[in-house]
C-alpha positions, 0 to 999 in steps of 0.5 A: 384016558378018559374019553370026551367030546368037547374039549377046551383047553388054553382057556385064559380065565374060566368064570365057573360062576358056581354058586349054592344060590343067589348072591346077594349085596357084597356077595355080588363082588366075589368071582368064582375063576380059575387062571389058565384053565381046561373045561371037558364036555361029554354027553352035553354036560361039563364033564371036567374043570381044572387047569392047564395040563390036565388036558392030557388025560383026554381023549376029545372028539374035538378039542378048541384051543382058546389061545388065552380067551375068557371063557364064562357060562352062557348068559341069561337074559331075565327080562325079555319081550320077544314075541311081538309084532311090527315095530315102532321106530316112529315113536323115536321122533316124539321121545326126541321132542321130550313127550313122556312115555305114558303120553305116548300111550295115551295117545294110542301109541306105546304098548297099544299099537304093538297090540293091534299089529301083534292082534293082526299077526298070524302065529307063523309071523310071530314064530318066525319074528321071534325067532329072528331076534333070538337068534340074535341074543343067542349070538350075542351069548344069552342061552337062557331067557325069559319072554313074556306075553303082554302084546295081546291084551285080550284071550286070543292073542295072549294065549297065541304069544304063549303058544309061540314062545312054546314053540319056539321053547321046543325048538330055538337053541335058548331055554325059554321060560314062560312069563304071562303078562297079560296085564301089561297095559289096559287095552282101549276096550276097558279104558273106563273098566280095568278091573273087568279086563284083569277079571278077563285075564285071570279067566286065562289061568286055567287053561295056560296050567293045562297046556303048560304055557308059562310058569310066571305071571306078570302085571304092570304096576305104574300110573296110568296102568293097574294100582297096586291094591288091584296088583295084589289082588290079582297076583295073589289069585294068581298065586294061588292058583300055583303060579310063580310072581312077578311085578313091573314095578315102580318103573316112572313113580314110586307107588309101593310096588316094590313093598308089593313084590316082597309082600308076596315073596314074588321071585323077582321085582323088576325096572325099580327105578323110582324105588323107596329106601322102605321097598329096598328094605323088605325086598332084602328080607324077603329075598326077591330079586331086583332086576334092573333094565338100564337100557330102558331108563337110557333109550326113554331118555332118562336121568335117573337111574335104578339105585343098584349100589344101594340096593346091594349095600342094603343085601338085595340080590340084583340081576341084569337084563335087557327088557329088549322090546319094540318100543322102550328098549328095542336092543337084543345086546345084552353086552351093552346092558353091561357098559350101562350097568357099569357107568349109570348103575355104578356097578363093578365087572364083578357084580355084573357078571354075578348079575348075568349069569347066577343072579339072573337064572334065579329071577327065573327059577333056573339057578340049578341049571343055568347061569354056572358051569359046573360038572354034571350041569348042562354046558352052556358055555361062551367063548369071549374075544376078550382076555379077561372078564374086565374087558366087556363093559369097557369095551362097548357098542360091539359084540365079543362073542367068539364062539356060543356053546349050548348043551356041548354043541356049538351053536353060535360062531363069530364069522370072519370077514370075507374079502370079495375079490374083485372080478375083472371083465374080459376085455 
């Protein structure tokens, strides 16, 4: 009898997800399951996979019976803007009248006015705002996730996201992973010299090294923002000085940084939505990851979506993610993302869920420790009030989570609705 703390029995299907790497074009339409299956947690880790019956060889402090449910590893969200302040619902009438985005930013809106009220903020506002919509992925049954600065776009405040997201790295219940993203936009003060502001912004390296601050560097490559001669340079100093590589890239106009990304073998190119058949190409011989943010092409009211099937019929390997941000895809549910990838993206369940889960943590540099549940890993697991793994991106607009699971502790619990019982004064 071996003794467990955790132990999940009646499990309808089991999403092991396991996988020896990132999976790539059709690969991407293969699952990893086990029908009627029992998962043992001890010491944070999944201790035992198999199926029903085996379950009488434990002994579990507590034991949760599915009735039938899924049952697959916590999500991962690779693409994330959590750390910022106020909000920009304002912006919603303009989109309405059909005013383009980088309009919008000409304006002073977009991107620049998420900077002055996150310029404004002081770190205890940002910790506690960002921790208020993590906490809110993390009932949605994300886990793991990236977050990226970008909203400060000078020293001080990019260095103080960093800070934030390292704190809450070091207390909120989701894994974060670090991206700098100082070249998100060019900031008022350097309208008329951006090469100057990106010369700042590299002088931050150092420092965000020594303190830890993030693994991954980021840059904006799109009209109107930083060209992709000028994203080469600085992402390969970048490079050079240890950091992993990542690329808004071709998100509006195809202007080749999608080539760039596999140029530099960065570990991830995302949005891609007006990416070349040529780009498309080389990110399949150089193994980046496309991820691709549907919910962003949907909220900005666009008709054209990334090309997903093409890309995995050329072998790329594809991950989702919400790109949630205050201005152009302002949702925490990445379940959504799932209905979105299915109907814009023409994406199957299968491919979503390779997508969210293995695909995803290794646009992060996490594929030996998240996105699978496999014994000795760390379990982070989500139960579903769903019965297969089908029923997710048919059933949209409303959030499945039952229970969330991270490192064997249950972190996150679907509430049940509590009638009020009217009490009637006395007469």
């Amino acid at each position: 009898m071996q003794h467990v703390d955790l132990l999940l029995t009646n499990i309808g299907q089991l999403l092991t997800m396991e996988s020896t790497g990132p999976k790539a074009g059709k690969e991407m339409q293969q699952l990893e399951m086990i029908e009627d299956a029992v998962l043992a947690i001890a010491n944070g880790k999944v201790a035992f996979i198999g199926e029903k019956g085996s379950e009488q060889h434990f002994k579990a402090k507590k034991t949760i019976d599915c009735q039938s449910k899924l049952v697959t590893p916590g999500l991962v969200d690779p693409h994330t803007h959590v750390v910022f302040g106020g909000s920009r619902e304002h912006e919603m009438a303009l989109k309405q009248q059909g005013v383009p985005y980088l309009d919008i930013l000409k304006q002073g809106g977009g991107i620049l006015s998420t900077v002055e009220k996150t310029r404004e903020a002081s770190e205890d506002q940002l910790v506690e705002k960002a921790r208020f919509h993590l906490d809110r992925m993390l009932s949605y049954g994300v886990t793991t996730a990236e977050v990226k600065s970008g909203y400060g776009l000078n020293g001080e405040t990019e260095l103080k996201q960093l800070r934030v997201a390292k704190k809450l790295r070091e207390s909120h219940p989701i894994d974060l992973v670090s991206t700098f993203l100082g070249a998100h936009a060019i900031p008022k003060e350097h309208k008329e010299t951006p090469q100057v502001f990106l010369e700042e912004m590299l002088t931050l390296l150092d420092q965000i090294k020594e303190e830890q601050l993030a693994e991954f560097v980021d840059i904006f490559t799109e009209t109107g923002v930083f060209t992709v001669e000028q994203s080469r340079s600085y992402l390969s100093a970048a490079q050079a000085k240890g950091f992993g590589l990542k690329i808004h890239a071709d998100e509006i106009d195809p202007l080749g940084g999608t080539e760039l990304a596999a140029d530099l073998k960065a570990i991830s190119a995302d949005h891609l939505v007006g990416a070349s058949d040529e780009g498309i190409k080389k990110l399949a011989q150089s193994g980046t990851i496309a991820v691709l943010l549907p919910g962003t092409t949907f909220y900005l009211g666009k008709d054209t979506f990334a090309r997903a099937r093409k890309m995995m019929e050329e072998g790329v390997t594809v991950a989702l993610a919400t790109d949630f941000n205050p201005g152009s895809c302002p949702t925490e549910n990445i379940q959504l993302i799932m209905t979105f990838a299915a109907l814009k993206l023409k994406m199957t369940p299968e491919e979503i869920w390779n997508a969210m889960t293995v695909n995803a943590a290794f646009a992060i540099g996490r594929g030996e420790k998240a996105g699978q549940l496999v014994v000795g890993r760390g379990a982070d697991v989500v139960i579903w009030d769903a019965p297969n793994y089908m029923y997710l991106p048919y059933h949209y607009g409303v959030n499945h989570v039952n229970t969330v699971i991270k490192n064997g502790c249950v972190v996150s619990k679907r509430r049940d609705i509590i009638e009020a019982v009217a009490v009637s004064p006395e007469s």
